[in-house]
N, CA, C and O atoms as a GROMACS GRO file, in nm:
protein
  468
    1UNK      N    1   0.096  -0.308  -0.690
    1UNK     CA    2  -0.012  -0.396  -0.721
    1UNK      C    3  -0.011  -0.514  -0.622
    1UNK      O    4   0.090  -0.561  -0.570
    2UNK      N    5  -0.150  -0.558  -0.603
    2UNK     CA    6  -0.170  -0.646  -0.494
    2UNK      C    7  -0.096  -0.848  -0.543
    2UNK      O    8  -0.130  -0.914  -0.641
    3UNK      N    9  -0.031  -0.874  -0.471
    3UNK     CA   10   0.030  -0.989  -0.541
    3UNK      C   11  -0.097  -1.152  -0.461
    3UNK      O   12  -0.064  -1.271  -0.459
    4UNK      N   13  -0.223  -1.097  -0.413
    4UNK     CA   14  -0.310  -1.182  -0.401
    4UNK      C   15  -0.401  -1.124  -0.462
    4UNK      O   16  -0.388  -1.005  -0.491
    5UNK      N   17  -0.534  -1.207  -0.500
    5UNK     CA   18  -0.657  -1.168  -0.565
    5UNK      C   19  -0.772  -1.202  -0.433
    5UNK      O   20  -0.774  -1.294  -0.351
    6UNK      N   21  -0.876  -1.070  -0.458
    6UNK     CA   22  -1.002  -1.089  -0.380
    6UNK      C   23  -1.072  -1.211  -0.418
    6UNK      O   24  -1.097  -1.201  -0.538
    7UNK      N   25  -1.113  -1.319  -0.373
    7UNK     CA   26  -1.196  -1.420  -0.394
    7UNK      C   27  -1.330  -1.345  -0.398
    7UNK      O   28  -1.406  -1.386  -0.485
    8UNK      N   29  -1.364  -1.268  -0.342
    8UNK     CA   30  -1.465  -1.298  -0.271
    8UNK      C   31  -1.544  -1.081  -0.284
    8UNK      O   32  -1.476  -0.979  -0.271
    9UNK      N   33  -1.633  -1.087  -0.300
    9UNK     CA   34  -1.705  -0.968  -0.345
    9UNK      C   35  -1.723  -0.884  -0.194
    9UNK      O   36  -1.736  -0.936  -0.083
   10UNK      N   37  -1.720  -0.724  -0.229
   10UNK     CA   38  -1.700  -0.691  -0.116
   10UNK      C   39  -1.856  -0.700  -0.055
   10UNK      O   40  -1.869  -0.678   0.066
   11UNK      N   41  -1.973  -0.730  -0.134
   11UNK     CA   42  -2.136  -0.771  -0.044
   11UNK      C   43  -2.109  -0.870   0.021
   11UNK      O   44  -2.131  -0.871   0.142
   12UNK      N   45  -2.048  -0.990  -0.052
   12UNK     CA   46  -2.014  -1.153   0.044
   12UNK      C   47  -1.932  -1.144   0.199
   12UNK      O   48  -1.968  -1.204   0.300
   13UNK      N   49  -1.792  -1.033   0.185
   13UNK     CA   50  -1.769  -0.953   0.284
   13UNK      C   51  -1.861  -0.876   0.391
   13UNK      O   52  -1.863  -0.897   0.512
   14UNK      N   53  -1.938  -0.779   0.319
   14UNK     CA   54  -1.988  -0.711   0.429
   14UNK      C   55  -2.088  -0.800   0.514
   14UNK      O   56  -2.097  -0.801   0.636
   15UNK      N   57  -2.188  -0.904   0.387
   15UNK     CA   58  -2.299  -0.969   0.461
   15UNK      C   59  -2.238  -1.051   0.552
   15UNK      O   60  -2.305  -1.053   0.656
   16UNK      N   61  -2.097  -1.150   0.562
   16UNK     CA   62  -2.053  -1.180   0.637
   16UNK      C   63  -2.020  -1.144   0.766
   16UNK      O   64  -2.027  -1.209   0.870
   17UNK      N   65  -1.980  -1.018   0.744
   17UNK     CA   66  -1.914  -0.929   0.855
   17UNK      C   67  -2.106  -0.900   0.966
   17UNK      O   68  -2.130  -0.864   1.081
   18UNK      N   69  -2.182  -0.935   0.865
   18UNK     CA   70  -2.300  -0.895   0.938
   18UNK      C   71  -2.360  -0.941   1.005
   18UNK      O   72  -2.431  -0.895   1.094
   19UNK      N   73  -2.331  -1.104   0.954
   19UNK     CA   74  -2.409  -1.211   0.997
   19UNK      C   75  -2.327  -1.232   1.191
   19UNK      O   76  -2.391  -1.240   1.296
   20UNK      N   77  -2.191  -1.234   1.176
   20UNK     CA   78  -2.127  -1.255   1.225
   20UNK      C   79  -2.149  -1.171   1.353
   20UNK      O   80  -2.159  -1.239   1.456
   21UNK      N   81  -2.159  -1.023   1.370
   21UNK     CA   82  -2.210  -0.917   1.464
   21UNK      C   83  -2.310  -0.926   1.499
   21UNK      O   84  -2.332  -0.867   1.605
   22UNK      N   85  -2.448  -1.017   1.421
   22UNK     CA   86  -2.583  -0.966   1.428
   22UNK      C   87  -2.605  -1.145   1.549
   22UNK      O   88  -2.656  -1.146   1.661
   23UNK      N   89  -2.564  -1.234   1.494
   23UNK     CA   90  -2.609  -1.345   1.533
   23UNK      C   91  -2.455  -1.388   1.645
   23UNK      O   92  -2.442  -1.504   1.686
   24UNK      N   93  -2.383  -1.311   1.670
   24UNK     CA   94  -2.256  -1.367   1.795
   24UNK      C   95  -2.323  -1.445   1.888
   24UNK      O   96  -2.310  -1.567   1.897
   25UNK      N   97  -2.407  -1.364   1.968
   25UNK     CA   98  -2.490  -1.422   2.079
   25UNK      C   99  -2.560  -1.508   2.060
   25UNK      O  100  -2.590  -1.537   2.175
   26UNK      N  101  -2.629  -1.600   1.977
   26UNK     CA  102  -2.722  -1.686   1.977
   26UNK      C  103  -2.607  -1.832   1.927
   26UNK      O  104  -2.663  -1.938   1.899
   27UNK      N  105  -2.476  -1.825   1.920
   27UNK     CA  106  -2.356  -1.894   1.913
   27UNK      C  107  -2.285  -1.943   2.039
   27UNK      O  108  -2.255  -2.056   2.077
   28UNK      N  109  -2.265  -1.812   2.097
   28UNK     CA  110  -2.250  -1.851   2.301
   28UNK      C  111  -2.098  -1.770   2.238
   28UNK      O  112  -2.015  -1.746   2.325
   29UNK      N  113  -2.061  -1.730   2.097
   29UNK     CA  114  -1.911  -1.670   2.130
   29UNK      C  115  -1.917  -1.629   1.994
   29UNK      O  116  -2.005  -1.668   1.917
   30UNK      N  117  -1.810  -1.538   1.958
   30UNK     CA  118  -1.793  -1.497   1.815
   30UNK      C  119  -1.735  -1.571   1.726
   30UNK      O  120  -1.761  -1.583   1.606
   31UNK      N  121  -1.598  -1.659   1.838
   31UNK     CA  122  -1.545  -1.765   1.731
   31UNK      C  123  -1.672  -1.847   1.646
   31UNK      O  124  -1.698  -1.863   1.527
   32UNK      N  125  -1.732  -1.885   1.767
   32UNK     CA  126  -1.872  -2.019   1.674
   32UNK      C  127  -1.930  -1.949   1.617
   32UNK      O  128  -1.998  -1.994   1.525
   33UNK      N  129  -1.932  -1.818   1.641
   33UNK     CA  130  -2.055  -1.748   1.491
   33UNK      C  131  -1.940  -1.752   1.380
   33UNK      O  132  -2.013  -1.767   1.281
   34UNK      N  133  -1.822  -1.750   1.334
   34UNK     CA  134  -1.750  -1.728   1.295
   34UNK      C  135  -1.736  -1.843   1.209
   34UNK      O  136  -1.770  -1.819   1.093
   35UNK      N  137  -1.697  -1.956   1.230
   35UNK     CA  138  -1.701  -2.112   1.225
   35UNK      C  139  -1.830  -2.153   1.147
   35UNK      O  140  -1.822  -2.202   1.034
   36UNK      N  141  -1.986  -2.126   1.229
   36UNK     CA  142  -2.058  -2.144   1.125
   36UNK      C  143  -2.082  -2.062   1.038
   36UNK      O  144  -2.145  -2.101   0.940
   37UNK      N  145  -2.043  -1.938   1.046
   37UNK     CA  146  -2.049  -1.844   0.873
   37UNK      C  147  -1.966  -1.864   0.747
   37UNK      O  148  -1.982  -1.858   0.625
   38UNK      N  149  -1.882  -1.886   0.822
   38UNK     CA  150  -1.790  -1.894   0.741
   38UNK      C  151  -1.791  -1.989   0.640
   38UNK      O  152  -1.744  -1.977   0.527
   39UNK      N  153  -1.861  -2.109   0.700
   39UNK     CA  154  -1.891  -2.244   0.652
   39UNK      C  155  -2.020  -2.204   0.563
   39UNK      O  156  -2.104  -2.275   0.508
   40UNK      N  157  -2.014  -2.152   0.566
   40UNK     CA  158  -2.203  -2.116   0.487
   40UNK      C  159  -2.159  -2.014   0.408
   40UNK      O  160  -2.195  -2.038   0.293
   41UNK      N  161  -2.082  -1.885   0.415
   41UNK     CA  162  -2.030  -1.853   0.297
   41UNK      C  163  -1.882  -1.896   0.220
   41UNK      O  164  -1.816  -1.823   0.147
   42UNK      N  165  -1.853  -2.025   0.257
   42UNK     CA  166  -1.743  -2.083   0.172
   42UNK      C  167  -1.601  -2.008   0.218
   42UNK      O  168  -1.508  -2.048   0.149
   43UNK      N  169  -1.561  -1.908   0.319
   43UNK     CA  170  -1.449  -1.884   0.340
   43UNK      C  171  -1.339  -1.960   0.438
   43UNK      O  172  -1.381  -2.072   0.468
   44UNK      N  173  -1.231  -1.934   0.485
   44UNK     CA  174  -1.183  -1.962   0.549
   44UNK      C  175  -1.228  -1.905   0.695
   44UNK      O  176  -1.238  -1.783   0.689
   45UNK      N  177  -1.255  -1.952   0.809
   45UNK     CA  178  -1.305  -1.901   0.920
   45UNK      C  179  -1.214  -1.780   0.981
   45UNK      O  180  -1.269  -1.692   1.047
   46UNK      N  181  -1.064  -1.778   0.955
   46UNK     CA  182  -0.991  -1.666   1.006
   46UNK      C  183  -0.984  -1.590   0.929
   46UNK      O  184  -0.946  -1.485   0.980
   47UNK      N  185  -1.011  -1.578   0.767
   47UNK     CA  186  -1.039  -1.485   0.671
   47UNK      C  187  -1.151  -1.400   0.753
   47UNK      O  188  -1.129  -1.287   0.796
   48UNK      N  189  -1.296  -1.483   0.772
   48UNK     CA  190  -1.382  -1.389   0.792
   48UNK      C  191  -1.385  -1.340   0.950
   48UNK      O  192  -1.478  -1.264   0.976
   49UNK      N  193  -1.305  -1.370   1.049
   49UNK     CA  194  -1.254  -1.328   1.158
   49UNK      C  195  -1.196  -1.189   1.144
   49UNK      O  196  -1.250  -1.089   1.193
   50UNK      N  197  -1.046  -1.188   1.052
   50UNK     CA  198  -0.990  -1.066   1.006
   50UNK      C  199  -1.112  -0.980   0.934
   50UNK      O  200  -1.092  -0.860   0.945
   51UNK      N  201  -1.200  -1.004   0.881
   51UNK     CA  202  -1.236  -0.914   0.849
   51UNK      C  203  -1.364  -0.872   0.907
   51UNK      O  204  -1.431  -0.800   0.834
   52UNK      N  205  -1.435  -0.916   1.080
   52UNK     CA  206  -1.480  -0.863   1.118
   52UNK      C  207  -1.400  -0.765   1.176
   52UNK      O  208  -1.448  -0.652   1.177
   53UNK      N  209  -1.238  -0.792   1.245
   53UNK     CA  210  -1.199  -0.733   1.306
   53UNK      C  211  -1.151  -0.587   1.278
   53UNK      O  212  -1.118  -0.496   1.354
   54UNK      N  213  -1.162  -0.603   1.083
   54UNK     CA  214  -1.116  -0.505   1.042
   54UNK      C  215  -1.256  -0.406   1.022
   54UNK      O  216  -1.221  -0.301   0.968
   55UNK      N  217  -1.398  -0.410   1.050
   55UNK     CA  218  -1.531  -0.380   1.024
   55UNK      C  219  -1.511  -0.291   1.145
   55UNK      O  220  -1.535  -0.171   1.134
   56UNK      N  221  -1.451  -0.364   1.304
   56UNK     CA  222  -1.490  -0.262   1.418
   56UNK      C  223  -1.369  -0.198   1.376
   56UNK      O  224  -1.400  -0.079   1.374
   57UNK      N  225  -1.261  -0.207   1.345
   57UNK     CA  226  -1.121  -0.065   1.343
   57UNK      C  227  -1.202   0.014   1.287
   57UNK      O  228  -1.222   0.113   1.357
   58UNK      N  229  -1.299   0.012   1.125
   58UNK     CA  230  -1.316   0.071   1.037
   58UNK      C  231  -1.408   0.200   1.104
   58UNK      O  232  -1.393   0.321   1.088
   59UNK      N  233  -1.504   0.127   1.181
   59UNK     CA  234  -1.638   0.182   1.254
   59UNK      C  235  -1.632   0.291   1.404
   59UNK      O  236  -1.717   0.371   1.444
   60UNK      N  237  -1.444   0.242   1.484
   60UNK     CA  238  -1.387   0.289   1.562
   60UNK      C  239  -1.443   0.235   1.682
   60UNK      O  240  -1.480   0.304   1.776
   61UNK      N  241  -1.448   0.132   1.679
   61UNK     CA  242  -1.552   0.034   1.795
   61UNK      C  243  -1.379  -0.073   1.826
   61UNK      O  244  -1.371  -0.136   1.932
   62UNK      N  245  -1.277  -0.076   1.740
   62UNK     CA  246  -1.133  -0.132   1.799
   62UNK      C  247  -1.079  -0.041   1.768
   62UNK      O  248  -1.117   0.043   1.688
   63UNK      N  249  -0.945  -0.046   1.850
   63UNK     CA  250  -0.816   0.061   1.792
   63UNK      C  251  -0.753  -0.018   1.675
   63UNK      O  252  -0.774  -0.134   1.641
   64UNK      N  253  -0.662   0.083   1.618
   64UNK     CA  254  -0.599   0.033   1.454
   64UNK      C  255  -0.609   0.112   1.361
   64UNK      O  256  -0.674   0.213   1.385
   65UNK      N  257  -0.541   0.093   1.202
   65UNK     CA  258  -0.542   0.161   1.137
   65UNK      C  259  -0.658   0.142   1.073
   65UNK      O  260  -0.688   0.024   1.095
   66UNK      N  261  -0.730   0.186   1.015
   66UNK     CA  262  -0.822   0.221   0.945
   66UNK      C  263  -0.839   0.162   0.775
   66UNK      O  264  -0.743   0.216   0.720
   67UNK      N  265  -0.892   0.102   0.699
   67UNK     CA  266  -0.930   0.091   0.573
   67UNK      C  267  -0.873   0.191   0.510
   67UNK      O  268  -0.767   0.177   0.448
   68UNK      N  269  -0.932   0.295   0.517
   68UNK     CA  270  -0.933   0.428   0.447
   68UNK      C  271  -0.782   0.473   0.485
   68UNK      O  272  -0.690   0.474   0.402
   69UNK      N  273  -0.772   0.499   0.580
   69UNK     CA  274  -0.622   0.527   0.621
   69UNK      C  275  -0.532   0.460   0.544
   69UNK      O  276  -0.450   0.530   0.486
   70UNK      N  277  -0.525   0.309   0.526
   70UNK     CA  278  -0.441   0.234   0.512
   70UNK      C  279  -0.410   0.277   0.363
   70UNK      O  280  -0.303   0.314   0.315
   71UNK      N  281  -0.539   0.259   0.301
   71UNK     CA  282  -0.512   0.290   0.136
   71UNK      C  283  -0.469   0.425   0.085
   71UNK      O  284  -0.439   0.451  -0.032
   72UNK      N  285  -0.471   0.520   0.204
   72UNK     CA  286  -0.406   0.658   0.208
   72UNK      C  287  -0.258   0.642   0.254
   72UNK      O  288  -0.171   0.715   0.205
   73UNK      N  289  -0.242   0.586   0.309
   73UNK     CA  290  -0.063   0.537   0.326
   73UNK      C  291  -0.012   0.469   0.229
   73UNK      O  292   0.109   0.482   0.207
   74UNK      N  293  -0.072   0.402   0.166
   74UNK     CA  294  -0.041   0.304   0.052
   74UNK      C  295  -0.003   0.373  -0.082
   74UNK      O  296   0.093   0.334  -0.147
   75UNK      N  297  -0.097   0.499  -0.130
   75UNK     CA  298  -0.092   0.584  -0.166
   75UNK      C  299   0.030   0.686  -0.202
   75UNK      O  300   0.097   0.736  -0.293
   76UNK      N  301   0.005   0.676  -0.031
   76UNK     CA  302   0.105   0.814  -0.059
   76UNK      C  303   0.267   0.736  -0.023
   76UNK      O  304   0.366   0.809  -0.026
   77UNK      N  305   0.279   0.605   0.005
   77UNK     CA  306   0.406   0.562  -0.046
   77UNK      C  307   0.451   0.531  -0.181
   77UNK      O  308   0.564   0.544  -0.225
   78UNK      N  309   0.353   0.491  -0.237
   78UNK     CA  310   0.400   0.447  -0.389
   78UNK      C  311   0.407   0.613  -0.493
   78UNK      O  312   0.481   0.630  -0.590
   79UNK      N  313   0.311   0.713  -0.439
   79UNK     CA  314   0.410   0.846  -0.508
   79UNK      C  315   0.507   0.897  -0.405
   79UNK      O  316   0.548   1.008  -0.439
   80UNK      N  317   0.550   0.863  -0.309
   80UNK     CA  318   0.707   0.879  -0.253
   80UNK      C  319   0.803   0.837  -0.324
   80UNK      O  320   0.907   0.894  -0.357
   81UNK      N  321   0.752   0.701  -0.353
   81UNK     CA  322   0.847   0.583  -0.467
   81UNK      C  323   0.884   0.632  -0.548
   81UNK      O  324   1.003   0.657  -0.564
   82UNK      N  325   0.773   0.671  -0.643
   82UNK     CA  326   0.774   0.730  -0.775
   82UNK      C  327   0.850   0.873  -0.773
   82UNK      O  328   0.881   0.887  -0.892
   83UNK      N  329   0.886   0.959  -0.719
   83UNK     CA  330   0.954   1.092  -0.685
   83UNK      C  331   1.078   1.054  -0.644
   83UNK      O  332   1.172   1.112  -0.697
   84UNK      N  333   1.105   0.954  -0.544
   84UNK     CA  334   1.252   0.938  -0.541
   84UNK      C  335   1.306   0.847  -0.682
   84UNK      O  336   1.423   0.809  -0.686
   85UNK      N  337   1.214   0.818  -0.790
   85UNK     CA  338   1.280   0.741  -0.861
   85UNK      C  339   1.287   0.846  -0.996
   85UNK      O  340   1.343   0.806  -1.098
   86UNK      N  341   1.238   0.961  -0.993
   86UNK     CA  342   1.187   1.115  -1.061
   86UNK      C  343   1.313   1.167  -1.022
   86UNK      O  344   1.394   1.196  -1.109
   87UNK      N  345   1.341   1.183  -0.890
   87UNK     CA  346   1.459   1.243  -0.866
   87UNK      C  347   1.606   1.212  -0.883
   87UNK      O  348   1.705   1.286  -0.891
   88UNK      N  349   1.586   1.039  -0.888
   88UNK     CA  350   1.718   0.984  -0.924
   88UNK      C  351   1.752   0.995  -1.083
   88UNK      O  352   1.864   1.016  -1.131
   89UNK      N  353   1.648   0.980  -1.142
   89UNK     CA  354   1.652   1.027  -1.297
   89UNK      C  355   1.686   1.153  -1.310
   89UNK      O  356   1.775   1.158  -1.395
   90UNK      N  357   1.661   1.251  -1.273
   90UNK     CA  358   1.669   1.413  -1.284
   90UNK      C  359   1.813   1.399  -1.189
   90UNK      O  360   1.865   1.511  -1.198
   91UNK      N  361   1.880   1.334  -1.123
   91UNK     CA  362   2.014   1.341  -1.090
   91UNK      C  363   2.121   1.280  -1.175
   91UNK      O  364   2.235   1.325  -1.181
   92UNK      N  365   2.087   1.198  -1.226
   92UNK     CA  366   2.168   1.128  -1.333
   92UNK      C  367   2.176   1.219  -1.486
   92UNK      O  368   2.268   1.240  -1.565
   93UNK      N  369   2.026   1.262  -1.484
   93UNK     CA  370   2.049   1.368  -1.643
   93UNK      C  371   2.141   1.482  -1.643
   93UNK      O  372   2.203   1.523  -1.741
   94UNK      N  373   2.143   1.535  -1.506
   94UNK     CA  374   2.177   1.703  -1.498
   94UNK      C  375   2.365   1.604  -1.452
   94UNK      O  376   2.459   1.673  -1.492
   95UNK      N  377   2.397   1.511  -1.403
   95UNK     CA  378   2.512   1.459  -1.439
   95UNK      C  379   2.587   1.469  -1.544
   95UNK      O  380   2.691   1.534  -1.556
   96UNK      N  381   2.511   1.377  -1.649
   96UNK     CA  382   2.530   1.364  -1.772
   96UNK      C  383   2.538   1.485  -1.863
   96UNK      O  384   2.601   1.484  -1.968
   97UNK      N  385   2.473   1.586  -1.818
   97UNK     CA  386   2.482   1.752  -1.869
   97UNK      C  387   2.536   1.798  -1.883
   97UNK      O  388   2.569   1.863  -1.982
   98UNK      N  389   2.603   1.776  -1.699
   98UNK     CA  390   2.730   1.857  -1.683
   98UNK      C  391   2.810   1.784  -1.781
   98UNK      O  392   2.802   1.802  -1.902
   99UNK      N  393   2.887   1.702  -1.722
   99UNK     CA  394   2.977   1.596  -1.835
   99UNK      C  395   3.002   1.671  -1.945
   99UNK      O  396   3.099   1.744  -1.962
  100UNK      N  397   2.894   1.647  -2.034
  100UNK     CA  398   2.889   1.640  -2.180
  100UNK      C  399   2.950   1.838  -2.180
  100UNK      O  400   3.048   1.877  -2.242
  101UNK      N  401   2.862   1.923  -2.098
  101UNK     CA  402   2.908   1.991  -2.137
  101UNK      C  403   3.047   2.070  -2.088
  101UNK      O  404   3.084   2.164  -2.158
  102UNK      N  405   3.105   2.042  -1.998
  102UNK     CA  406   3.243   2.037  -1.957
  102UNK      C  407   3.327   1.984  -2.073
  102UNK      O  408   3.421   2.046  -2.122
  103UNK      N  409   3.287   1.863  -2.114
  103UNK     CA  410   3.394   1.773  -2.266
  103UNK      C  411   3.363   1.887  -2.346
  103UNK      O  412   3.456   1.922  -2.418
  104UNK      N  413   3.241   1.966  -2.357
  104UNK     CA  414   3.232   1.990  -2.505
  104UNK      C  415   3.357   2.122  -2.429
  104UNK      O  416   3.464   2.130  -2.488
  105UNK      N  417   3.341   2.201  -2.326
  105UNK     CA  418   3.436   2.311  -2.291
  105UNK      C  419   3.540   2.324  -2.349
  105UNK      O  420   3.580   2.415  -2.422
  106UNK      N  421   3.615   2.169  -2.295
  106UNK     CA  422   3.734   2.140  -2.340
  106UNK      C  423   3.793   2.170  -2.469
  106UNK      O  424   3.888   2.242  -2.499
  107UNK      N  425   3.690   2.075  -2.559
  107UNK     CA  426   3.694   2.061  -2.702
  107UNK      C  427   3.731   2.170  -2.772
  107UNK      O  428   3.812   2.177  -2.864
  108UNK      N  429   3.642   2.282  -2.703
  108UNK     CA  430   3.646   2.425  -2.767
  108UNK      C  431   3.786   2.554  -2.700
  108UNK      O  432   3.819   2.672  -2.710
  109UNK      N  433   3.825   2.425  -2.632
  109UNK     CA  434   3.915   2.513  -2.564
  109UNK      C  435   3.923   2.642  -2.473
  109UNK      O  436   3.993   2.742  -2.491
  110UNK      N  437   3.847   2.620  -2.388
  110UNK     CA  438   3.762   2.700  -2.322
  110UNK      C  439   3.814   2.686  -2.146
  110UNK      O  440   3.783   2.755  -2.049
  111UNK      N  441   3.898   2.574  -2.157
  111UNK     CA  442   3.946   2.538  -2.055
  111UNK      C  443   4.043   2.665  -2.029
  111UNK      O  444   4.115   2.709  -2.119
  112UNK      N  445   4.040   2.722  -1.893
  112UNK     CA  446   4.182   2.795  -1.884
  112UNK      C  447   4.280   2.722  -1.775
  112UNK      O  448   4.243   2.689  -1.662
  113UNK      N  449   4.395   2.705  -1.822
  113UNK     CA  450   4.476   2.680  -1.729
  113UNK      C  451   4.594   2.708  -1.642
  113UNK      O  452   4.686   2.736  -1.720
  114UNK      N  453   4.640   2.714  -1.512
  114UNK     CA  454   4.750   2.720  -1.465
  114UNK      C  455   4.875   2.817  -1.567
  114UNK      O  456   4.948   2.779  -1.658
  115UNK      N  457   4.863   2.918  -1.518
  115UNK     CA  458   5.040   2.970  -1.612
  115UNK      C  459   5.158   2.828  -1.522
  115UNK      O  460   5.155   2.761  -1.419
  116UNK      N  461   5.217   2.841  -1.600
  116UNK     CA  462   5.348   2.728  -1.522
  116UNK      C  463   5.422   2.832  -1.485
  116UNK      O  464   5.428   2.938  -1.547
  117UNK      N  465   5.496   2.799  -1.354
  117UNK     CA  466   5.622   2.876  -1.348
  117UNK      C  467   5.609   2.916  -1.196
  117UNK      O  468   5.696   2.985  -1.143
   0.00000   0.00000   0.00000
């Protein structure tokens, strides 16, 4: 689970991400389109920076991982997690199995041992 919260809706995102691509040039640079959007939709200016930058990875217009990708890695680590923690349980039971049933062997005398001599 994510240990920050989205402020901010993913339309306020995209229209940002839009304003930002659509109007660069009439700014003289992306930072200043950036600076005044940002200011006009209430974010932090490098918030909505990162997330143009993450609009061209997404679109394949930058190199990088991908949105979709990412939440597919994310994915598929937390059921990695979950299986090695499946497996450490299922190693500890079939432990405890044995154990118990080796003692009970004993108990029943089932053990054979060594002739002496």
């Amino acid at each position: 689970m994510s240990k920050t919260t989205n402020k901010f809706s993913p339309e306020v995102r995209e229209r940002g991400v839009r304003l930002v691509l659509d109007n660069e040039g009439q700014h003289g640079s992306r930072w200043n389109a950036v600076l005044s959007i940002s200011a006009k939709i209430g974010c932090a200016p490098q918030i909505l920076n990162d997330w143009v930058k993450q609009a061209e990875v997404d679109s394949g217009k930058r190199p990088g991982v991908s949105s979709e990708m990412a939440e597919r890695m994310k994915a598929l680590e937390r059921e990695n997690r979950e299986l090695g923690q499946a497996n450490e349980i299922l190693r500890k039971a079939s432990a405890y199995f044995a154990m118990v049933e080796s003692t009970a062997a004993r108990r029943d005398g089932q053990v054979h041992r060594r002739p002496s001599g």
